[in-house]
C-alpha positions as CSV (number, residue, x, y, z in Angstrom):
1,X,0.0,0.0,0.0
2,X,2.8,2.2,1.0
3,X,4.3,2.1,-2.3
4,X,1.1,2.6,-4.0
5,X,0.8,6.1,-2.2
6,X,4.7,6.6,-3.5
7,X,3.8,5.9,-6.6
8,X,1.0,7.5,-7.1
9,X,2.4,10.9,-5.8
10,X,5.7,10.1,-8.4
11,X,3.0,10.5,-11.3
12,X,1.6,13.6,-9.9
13,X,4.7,15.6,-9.8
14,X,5.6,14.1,-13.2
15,X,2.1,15.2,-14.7
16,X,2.4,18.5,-13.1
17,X,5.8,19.0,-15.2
18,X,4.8,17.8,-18.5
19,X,1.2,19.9,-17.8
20,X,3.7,23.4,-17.4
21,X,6.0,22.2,-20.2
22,X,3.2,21.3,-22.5
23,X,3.0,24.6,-24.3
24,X,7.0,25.2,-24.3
25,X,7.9,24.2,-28.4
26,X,12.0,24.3,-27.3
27,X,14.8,24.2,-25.0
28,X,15.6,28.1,-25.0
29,X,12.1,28.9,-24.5
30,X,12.2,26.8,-21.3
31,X,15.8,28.6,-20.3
32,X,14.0,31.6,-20.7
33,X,11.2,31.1,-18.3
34,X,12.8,31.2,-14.7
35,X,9.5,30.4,-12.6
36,X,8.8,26.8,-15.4
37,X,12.4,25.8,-14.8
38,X,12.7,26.5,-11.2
39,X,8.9,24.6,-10.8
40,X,10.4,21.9,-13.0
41,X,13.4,21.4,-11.2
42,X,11.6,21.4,-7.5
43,X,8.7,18.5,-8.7
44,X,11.6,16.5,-10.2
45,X,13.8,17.0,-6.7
46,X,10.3,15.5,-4.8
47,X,10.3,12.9,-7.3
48,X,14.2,11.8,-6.8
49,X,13.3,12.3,-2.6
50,X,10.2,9.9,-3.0
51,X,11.9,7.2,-4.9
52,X,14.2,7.2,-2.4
53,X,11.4,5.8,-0.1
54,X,10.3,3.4,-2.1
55,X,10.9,-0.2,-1.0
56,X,13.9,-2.3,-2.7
57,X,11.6,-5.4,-3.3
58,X,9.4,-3.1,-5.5
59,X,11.9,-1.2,-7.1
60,X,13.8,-4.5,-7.6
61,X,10.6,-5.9,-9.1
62,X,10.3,-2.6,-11.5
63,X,13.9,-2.4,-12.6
64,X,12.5,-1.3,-15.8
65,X,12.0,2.1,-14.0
66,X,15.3,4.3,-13.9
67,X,15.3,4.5,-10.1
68,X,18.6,5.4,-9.4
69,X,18.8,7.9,-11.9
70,X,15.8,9.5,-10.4
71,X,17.3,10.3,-7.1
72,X,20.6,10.9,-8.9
73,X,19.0,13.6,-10.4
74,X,17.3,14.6,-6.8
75,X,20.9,14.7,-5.3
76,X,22.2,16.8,-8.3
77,X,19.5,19.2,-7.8
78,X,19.4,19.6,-4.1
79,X,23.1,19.9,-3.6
80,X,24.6,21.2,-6.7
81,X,21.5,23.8,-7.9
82,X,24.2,26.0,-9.8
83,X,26.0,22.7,-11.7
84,X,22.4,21.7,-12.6
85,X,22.4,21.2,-16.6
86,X,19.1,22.8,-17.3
87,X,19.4,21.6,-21.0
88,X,19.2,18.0,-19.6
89,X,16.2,19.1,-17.3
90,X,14.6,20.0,-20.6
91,X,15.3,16.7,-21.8
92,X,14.4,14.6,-19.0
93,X,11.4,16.7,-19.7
94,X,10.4,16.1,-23.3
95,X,11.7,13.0,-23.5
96,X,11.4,11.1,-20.1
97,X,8.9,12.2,-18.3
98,X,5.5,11.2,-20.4
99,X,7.0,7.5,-20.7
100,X,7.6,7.4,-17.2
101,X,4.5,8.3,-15.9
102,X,2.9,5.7,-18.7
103,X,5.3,3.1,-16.5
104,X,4.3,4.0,-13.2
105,X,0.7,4.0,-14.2
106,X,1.2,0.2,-15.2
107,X,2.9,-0.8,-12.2
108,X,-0.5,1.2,-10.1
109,X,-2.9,-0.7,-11.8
């Protein structure tokens, strides 16, 4: 159940990004907007913490899920803001967000 919860929080801050992304065409236009990078980067750091509790027999049992690059990517944030490569936040963004959150909506169902 506990991981249910996780999970289900996971995809909310993942939705939440792609939702304030969804109208951004390119990476300089989301350089250029302070408030949707620094919103981006905060819901991917509570993503990255909230992996972290996750359970290892689940994450074990979804290692199709990118878990340790998700609070890699937490720890990059929360203690090297400055040496954060925003263009890879735009990736991450565009690229690995929606397919993520299609993955954690089949492990929740």
């Amino acid at each position: 159940m506990r991981n249910e919860v996780i999970i289900r929080k996971i995809i909310s801050y993942a939705e939440k990004v792609v939702k304030y992304c969804e109208e951004v065409s390119d990476k300089d236009g989301f350089m250029r907007n302070t408030m949707l990078v620094e919103s981006s980067v905060f819901n991917l750091s509570q993503i990255g913490e909230l992996v972290n509790k996750l359970d290892s027999l689940f994450t074990s049992k979804h290692s199709d899920i990118p878990w340790r690059a998700l609070y890699g990517l937490r720890s990059r944030i929360v203690h090297d803001y400055e040496g954060v490569n925003f263009s890879l936040v735009w990736d991450i963004v565009k690229d690995d967000l929606p397919e993520l959150i299609i993955k954690l909506k089949s492990v929740n169902d």
